[in-house]
Steps between C-alpha positions, in 0.01 A plus 500: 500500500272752656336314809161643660667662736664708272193597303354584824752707636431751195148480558576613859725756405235669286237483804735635732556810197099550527468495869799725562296782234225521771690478834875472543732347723570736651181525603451148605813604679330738713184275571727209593694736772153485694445156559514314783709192487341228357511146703801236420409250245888333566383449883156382361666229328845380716436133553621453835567100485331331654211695368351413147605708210297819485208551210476812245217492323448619213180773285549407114222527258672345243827360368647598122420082400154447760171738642510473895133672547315669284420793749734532774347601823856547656329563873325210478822311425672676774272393717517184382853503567474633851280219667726250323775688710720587229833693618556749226277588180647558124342758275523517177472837318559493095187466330578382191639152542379406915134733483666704793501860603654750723170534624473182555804501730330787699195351586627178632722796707148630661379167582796316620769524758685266378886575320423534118733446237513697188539276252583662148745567241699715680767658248472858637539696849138648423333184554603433837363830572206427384466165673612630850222770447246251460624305802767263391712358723756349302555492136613235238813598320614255208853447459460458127430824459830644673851497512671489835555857527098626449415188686718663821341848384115353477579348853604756659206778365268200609643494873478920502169509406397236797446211235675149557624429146405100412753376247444263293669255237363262264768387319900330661671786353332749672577368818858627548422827410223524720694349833795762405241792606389293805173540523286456841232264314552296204210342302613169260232501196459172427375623173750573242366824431774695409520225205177569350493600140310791442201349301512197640234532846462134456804431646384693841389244656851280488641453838569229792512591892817278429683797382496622823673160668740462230602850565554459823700194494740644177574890631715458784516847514115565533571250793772737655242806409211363689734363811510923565298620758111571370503465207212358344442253196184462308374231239268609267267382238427139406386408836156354478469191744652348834674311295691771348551668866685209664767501201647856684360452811804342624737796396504845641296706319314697651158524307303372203318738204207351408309663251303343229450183678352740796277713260294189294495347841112346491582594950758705539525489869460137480773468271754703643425379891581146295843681356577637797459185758780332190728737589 
């Protein structure tokens, strides 16, 4: 069964063909060598018990099965985020299915100091060139898209290019492969997206924030990972009330992703001062 994953990754592979024709990465190369370093979004995010879980926050005009805003004004969101007191900020950059942009990512760059996380579907070395360029701190890597050997090669471009690599897994399987590379920050999805049929963006919205506590209690061995010295655990999507924060709140992970629940927000610093006094 092709998934939507898969019929995005060809979709990406064809964009990155059409960007490379007008600059190449080798260029992007060169432009990257410049940069300063761009601040930690792993230290923005390290619980440090007794401390509540940290907040990412996250810019998405839209969602394959649901329309966030119909105009994003991603520096009014930002700021949005920011007086709520948010510890990290998600960006989304494909267009087609989440109304995001690389130029998107750049202006909330310009406006905030805050750690930003590129958050795209990564299946090439090009795009985390391009997201460091427009001031990405870290970048999401899916584990559905890699076997164990490009995962370890995708990590280790990310960490030479000065961008903490974000792994994440949506489905059980691909959590052994993803704990064999050993990744400084893990992100549990608790929605199956890697199980998505293609033509099915109905399904999208499927999903619990008890994926996250049953996966904690089953792996012992993303136990032992996370018993490691900093490294940092993230649950993301689903999470849309208190109620939903005080089901992890109890277990070590480090931060929440909230996303559409933060966008639609009627107050968004309201709401997410209300998350964040849960956790």
């Amino acid at each position: 069964m092709e998934t939507f994953l898969d019929k995005v990754r060809q979709e990406k592979l064809l964009e990155i063909s059409r960007n490379e024709a007008i600059i190449s990465e080798k260029a992007l190369w060169e432009k990257v060598g410049i940069l300063k370093p761009a601040p930690s979004f792993a230290k923005a995010i390290r619980r440090n018990p007794p401390a509540q879980m940290s907040i990412i926050a996250e810019i998405k005009a839209k969602a394959p099965s649901r329309e966030n805003v119909r105009s994003l004004d991603p520096i009014r969101v930002v700021q949005d985020y920011e007086n709520a007191g948010v510890n990290a900020v998600s960006v989304l950059t494909d267009e087609k299915y989440f109304g995001g942009s690389l130029e998107t990512l750049e202006r909330v760059h310009q406006t905030s100091d805050l750690p930003l996380l590129h958050k795209e579907f990564i299946v090439h070395p090009y795009q985390l060139l391009q997201g460091r360029l427009r001031g990405a701190s870290a970048a999401l890597i899916l584990v559905y898209y890699f076997q164990e050997k490009e995962l370890r090669r995708m990590l280790e471009f990310a960490k030479k290019i000065g961008v903490e690599a974000v792994v994440e897994c949506s489905l059980p399987e691909e959590l052994p492969r993803a704990l064999k590379v050993n990744p400084d920050i893990l992100m549990i999805n608790n929605r199956p997206i890697a199980a998505i049929p293609a033509n099915s963006v109905q399904t999208y919205d499927q999903g619990s924030v008890e994926v996250s506590v049953q996966w904690w209690e089953r792996w012992q061995a993303l136990r032992e990972w996370k018993a490691q010295s900093d490294k940092v655990l993230i649950s993301a999507s689903c999470i849309s009330s208190p109620e939903d924060v005080r089901q992890i709140v109890t277990l070590p992970y480090d931060a929440i992703l909230i996303g559409n629940a933060a966008m639609t927000a009627q107050d968004r610093v309201t709401f997410l001062k209300n998350l964040a006094i849960s956790s």
